[in-house]
N, C-alpha and C positions, 0 to 999 in steps of 0.2 A: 216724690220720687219712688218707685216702685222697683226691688231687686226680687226676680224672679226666682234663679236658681244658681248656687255656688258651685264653680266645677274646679275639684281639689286635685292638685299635682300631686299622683305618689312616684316616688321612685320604683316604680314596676311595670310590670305588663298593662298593669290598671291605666298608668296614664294615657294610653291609645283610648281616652275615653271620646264617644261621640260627640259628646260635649263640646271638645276642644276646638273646634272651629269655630263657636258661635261667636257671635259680637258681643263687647264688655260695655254693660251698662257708664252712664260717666258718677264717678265714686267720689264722693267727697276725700281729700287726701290720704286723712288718716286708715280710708277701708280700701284705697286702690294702691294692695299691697303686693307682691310677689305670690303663688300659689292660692290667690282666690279669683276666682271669675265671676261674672254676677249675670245675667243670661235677660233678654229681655222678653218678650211676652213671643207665645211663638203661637198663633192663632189659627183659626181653618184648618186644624189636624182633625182627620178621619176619627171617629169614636173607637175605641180599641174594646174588645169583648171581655169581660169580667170572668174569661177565664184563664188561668196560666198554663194552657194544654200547652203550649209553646215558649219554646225560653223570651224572653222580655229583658230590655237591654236600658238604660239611663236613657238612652232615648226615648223611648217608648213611655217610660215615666214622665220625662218633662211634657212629654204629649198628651198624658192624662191630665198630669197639675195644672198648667195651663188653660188649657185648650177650655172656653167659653161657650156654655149651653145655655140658648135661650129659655129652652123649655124645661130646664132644671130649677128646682128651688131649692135655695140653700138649708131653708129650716127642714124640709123632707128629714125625718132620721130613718129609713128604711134601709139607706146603705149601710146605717149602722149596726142596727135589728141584726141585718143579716149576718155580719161579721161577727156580733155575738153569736147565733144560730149554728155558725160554721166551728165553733169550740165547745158545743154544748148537743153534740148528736148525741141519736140514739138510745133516747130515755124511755121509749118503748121496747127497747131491750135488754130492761134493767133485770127481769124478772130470767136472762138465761148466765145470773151469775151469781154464786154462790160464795156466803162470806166465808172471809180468811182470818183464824183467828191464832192467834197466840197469848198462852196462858188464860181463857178464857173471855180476852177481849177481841172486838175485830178494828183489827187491821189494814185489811184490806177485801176484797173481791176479785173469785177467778171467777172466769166462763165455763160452761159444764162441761165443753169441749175438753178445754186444754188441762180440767180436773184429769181427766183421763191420761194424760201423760204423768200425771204426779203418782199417780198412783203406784208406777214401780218403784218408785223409791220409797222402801211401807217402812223404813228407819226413820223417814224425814217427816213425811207426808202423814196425814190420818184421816181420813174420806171416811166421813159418815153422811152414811143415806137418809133423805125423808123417805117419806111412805112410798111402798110398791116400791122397795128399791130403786127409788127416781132418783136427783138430786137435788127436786123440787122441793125447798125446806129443809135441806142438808148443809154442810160446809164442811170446808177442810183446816185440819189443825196441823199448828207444830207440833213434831212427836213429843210427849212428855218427856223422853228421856232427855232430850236436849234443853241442859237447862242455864248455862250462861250466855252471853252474848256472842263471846267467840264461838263456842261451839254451833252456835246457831246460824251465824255467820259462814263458817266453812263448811259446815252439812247443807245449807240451800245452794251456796256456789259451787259446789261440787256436783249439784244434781242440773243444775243451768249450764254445766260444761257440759253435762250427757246430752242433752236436751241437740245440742246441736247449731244447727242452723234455724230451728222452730222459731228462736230467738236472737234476731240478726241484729248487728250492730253493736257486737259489746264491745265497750271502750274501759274495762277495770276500773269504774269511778264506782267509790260506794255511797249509798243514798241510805239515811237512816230511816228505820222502820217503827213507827210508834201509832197509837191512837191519834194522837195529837200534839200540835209543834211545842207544847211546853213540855209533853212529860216524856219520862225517860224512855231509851232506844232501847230496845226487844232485841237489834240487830241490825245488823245493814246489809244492801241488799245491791246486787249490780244494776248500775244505772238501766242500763238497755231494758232488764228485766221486771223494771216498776210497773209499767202499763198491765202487763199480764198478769201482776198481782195484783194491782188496783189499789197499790198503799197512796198515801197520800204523798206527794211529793210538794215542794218547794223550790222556789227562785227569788232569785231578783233581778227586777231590770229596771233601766235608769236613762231617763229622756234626758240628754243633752243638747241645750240650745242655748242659742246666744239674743243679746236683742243688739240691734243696729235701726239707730234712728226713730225709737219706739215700736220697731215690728222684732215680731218673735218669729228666729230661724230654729228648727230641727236639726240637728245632725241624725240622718240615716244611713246605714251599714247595707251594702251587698252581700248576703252572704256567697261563700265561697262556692264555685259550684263541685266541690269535691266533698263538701260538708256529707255528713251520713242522712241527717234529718234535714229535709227544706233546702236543698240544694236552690244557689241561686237567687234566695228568696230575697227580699227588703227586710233588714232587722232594724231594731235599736243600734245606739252607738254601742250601747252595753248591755248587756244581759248573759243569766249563767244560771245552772240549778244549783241548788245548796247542798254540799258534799258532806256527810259525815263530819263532826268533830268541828265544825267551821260558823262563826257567826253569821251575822247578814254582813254586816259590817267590814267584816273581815273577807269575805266573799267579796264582794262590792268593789272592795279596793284592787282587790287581786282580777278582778277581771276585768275594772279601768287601766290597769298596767298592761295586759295580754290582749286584751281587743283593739283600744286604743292608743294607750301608749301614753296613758291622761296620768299623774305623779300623784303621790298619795299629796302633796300638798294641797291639791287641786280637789283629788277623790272624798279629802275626808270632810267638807264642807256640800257634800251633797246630802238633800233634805228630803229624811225618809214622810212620803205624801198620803200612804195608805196599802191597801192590796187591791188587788182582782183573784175571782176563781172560778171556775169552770169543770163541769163533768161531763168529758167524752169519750163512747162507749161505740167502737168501731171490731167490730171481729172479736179476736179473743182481748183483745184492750180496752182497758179501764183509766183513764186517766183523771184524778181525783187533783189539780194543780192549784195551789195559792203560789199568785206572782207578788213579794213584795215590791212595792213601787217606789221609787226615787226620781226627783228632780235635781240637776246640777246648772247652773248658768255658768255657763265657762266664758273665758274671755274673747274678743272678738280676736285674738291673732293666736288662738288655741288651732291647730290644725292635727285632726286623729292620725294615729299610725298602727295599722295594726300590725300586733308582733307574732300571735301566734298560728296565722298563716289559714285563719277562717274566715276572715272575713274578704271581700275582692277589693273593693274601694267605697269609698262614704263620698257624703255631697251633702251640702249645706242648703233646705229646702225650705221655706217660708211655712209658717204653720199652715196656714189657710191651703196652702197647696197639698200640703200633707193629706190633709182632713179631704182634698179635692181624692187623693190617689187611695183611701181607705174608703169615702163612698162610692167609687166608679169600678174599683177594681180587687181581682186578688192577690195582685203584687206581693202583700204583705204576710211574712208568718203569720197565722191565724192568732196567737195569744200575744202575738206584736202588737195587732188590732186593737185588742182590749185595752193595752196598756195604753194607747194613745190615746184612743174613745175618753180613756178617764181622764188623762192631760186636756184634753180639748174643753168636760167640761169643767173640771177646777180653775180653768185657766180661761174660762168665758168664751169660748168660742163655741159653744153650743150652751145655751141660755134655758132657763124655767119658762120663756113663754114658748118655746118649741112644741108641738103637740110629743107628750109621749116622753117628756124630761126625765122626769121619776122613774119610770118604769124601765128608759133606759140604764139610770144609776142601780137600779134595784139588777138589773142583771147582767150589769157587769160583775155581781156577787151571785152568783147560780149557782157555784160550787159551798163546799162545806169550809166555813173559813175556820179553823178551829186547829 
């Protein structure tokens, strides 16, 4: 018996989902329950183009996972390649960012561009030049005089309110600032504002799926299309950066309650599985990310709710269809990718005799994990 695709009743706008028309697979009793659909193969769909210049709707997804190419092979990893590729730009334009240090370690990396806005703030900021007054071989420091964390802390946010609009998107979250994830915070820093400093940031995100029948389902998240970042995109059930002062663990939980609606009884038995990381380097942005990973197997009559109004609606998707909509397409947040890529292969559905195994595992770790 083959269940293709779960279409979840929410109490909102969401539920006018495409979905809802289709025919319900026939369910063994216990899974043909109230609020799950099960969808059956929907074949002969048009090939849909691998790009998201155009918004893309649940439909359009089931038309990816589905939909049956002759002249496709499964073991290809090149749809995969790619989707790492697309978190890992721009390493030929390492050489126009100069590091960012505090107390004489670095921290992070700005662009020589957007050094140039730091500069008027000469209380915070300290711009030293390489040779020929370039910035070639240069970096910018915290000012010496700033010497505990708060004060470091409100002298950078103070000069990121000047800033303006250069740096869109602030949401008041603060992101700690260190060499690296064990040792102590230097400071923190506004979320928006990480990229342009190129400090190292932190997440977690956490595959949730269910098995029915011996197959493994995904739950995937629509994001919201009012979200600031990736409007619209296909997330995880759950994922979230790691705020100031907060463990993973404690993160984790707190954002299975806000995305989902999953109970910490539920949350606290999901199984921390490894990381992924990546460095991309687009304009004045530097993004230095370790995603901590988590797996939860939740139970088959778990139905998400998202509470804090980001995510649109979720759907319950067969792995293998999953893996179909991350090689065909770019539906997916680009570091959503990743974290899947690695569920797929700890979870055997991309295998060591695939051409290109290794090499895939080796870069899903391109960033600096440390």
């Amino acid at each position: 018996m083959c269940y293709l695709m779960a279409c979840v009743r929410l109490p909102s706008a969401a539920a006018a989902s495409p979905l809802a028309s289709f025919r319900v697979s026939t369910l063994p009793p216990r899974f043909a329950r109230p609020g799950i659909r099960l969808t059956k193969p929907l074949r002969r769909f048009a090939s849909l183009a691998a790009s998201t210049a155009r918004a893309f709707d649940w439909d359009d997804v089931v038309r990816v996972a589905e939909e049956v190419r002759e002249d496709e092979d499964p073991s290809d990893l090149r749809g995969y390649f790619e989707k790492v590729r697309l978190c890992n730009r721009g390493s030929d334009l390492q050489s126009e960012f100069v590091p960012f240090l505090v107390v004489d370690q670095i921290v992070g990396y700005v662009h020589n561009r957007f050094v140039d806005h730091l500069r008027q703030f000469e209380e915070v900021f300290k711009v030293n030049f390489g040779k020929n007054e370039a910035y070639t071989g240069g970096n910018v420091q915290l000012h010496y005089s700033l010497v505990t964390p708060e004060e470091r802390t409100r002298a950078v946010g103070n000069a990121i309110k000047c800033l303006g609009g250069l740096i869109p998107g602030i949401r008041n979250e603060l992101y700690p600032v260190k060499p690296s994830f064990e040792e102590p915070v230097f400071f923190s820093l506004e979320r928006a504002a990480a990229p342009y400093f190129g400090i190292k940031a932190y997440g977690v995100h956490m595959n949730g799926y269910v098995e029915i029948n011996g197959e493994n389902f995904l739950w995937i998240g629509k994001r919201s299309i009012s979200k600031q970042t990736f409007p619209g995109m296909l997330d995880h059930l759950v994922a979230g950066g790691l705020p100031h002062g907060m463990s993973c663990k404690e993160n984790l939980q707190k954002e299975c309650e806000e995305e989902a609606g999953i109970p910490r009884s539920l949350s606290n038995v999901a199984t921390s599985v490894g990381a992924v990381s990546y460095m991309d380097m687009d304009g004045y942005s530097f993004k230095r990310d370790v995603l901590f990973c988590y797996d939860l197997k939740l139970p088959v009559d778990f139905i998400p709710k998202n509470e804090d109004g980001e995510v649109d609606s979720f759907r319950l998707v067969p792995v293998t269809q999953v893996a179909n909509v991350i090689r065909r397409t770019k539906f997916f947040k680009p570091n959503c990718a990743l974290v899947i890529i690695d569920f797929l292969c700890r979870h055997g559905y991309i295998t060591p005799d695939e051409q290109g195994y290794l090499k895939l595992l080796q870069s899903l770790r391109s960033g600096d994990c440390s």
